[in-house]
N, C-alpha and C positions, 0 to 999 in steps of 0.2 A: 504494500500500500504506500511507502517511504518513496521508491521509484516514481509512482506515479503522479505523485503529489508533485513531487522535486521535479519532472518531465515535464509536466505541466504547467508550472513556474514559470521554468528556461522558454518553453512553445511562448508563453504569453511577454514574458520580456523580449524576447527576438521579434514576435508582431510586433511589439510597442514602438519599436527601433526601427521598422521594416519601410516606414515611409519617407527618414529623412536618409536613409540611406543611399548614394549614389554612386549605381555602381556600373558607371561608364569613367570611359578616362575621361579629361577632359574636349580634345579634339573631337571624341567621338559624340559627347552632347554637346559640343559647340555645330554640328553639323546637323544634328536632330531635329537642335532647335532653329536654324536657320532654315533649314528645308522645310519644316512644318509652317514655319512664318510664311514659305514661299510657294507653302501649295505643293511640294514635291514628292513623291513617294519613298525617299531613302530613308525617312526618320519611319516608315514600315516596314522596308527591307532590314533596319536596327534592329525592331522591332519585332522582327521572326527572327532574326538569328540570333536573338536572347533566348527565344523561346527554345529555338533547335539545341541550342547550347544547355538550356537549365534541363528538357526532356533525357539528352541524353545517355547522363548518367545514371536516371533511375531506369530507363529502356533496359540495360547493359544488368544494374541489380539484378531488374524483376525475371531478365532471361538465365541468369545463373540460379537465384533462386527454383525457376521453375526446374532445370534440370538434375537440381540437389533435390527436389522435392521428390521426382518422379521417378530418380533412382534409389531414393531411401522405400518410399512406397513397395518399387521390386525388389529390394529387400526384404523387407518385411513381408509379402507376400511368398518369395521364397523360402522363410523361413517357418515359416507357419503354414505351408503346405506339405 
């Protein structure tokens, strides 16, 4: 219960901090924001390649997870047959 409390904690102080945080260099929001002033689509092109970049490492988890799952599973069905 000590865990969760304390996880719980750390999740909401990381929100709290989550919207002054800036995390572009700066050439990279100085461009963001000048193409958005100007009508451009590159502060969207930023804009997915945040996203491709933040997606990519839980992709990469969740497909190790899945194949630790699924050979512990045939384990365990192996042994119990």
């Amino acid at each position: 219960m000590k865990k969760v409390i304390v996880s719980v904690c750390i999740l909401v102080v990381l929100l709290a901090f989550a919207g002054t945080a800036s995390a572009q260099c700066a050439m990279c929001q100085a461009t963001a924001e000048t193409s958005l002033e100007a009508g451009a689509s590159a502060a969207a092109g930023i804009n997915k390649g945040v996203l491709y970049l933040f997606i990519t490492p839980y992709l990469v988890a969740a497909t190790i997870f899945f194949f630790w799952w699924r050979a512990k599973k045939r384990v365990e069905a192996e042994t119990t047959a």
